[in-house]
C-alpha positions as CSV (number, residue, x, y, z in Angstrom):
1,X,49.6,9.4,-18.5
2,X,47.5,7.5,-21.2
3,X,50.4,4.9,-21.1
4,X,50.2,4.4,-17.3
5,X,46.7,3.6,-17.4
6,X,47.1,1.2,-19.8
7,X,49.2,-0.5,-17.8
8,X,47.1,-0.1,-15.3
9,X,44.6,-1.5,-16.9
10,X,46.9,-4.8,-18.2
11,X,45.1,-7.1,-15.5
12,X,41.3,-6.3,-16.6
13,X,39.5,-8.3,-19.7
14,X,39.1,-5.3,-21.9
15,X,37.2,-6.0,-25.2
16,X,36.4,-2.6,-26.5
17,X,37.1,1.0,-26.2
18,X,34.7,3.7,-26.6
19,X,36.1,7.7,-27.5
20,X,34.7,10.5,-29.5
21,X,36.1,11.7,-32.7
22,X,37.9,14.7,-31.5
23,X,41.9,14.6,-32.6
24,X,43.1,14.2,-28.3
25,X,40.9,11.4,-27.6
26,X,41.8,9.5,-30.2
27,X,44.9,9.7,-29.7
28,X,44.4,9.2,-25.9
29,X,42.8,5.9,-26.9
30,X,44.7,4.6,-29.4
31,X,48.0,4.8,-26.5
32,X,45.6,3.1,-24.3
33,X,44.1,0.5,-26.6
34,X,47.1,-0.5,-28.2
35,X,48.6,-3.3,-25.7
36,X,44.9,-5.2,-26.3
37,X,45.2,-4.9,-30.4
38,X,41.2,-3.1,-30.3
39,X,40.4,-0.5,-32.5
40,X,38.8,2.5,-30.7
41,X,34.9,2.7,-31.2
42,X,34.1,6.3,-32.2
43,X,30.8,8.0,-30.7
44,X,29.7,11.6,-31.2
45,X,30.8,14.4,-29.0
């Protein structure tokens, strides 16, 4: 699923990516930020 909306998201100018630190979504982000070489932001939970 995180794969399809990163394709999904191909088309839009995405310059950062905000998640908290839990273990899922970071690893939910890092599938989804990968194509646009950005390094997630982490926030608290």
């Amino acid at each position: 699923m995180a794969g399809f909306v990163s394709r999904r998201l191909q088309d839009d100018n995405i310059t950062a990516v905000y998640c908290s630190p839990m273990r899922r979504t970071v690893q939910t982000t890092s599938i989804i930020s990968e194509p646009y070489r950005l390094s997630p932001v982490y926030t608290p939970a």
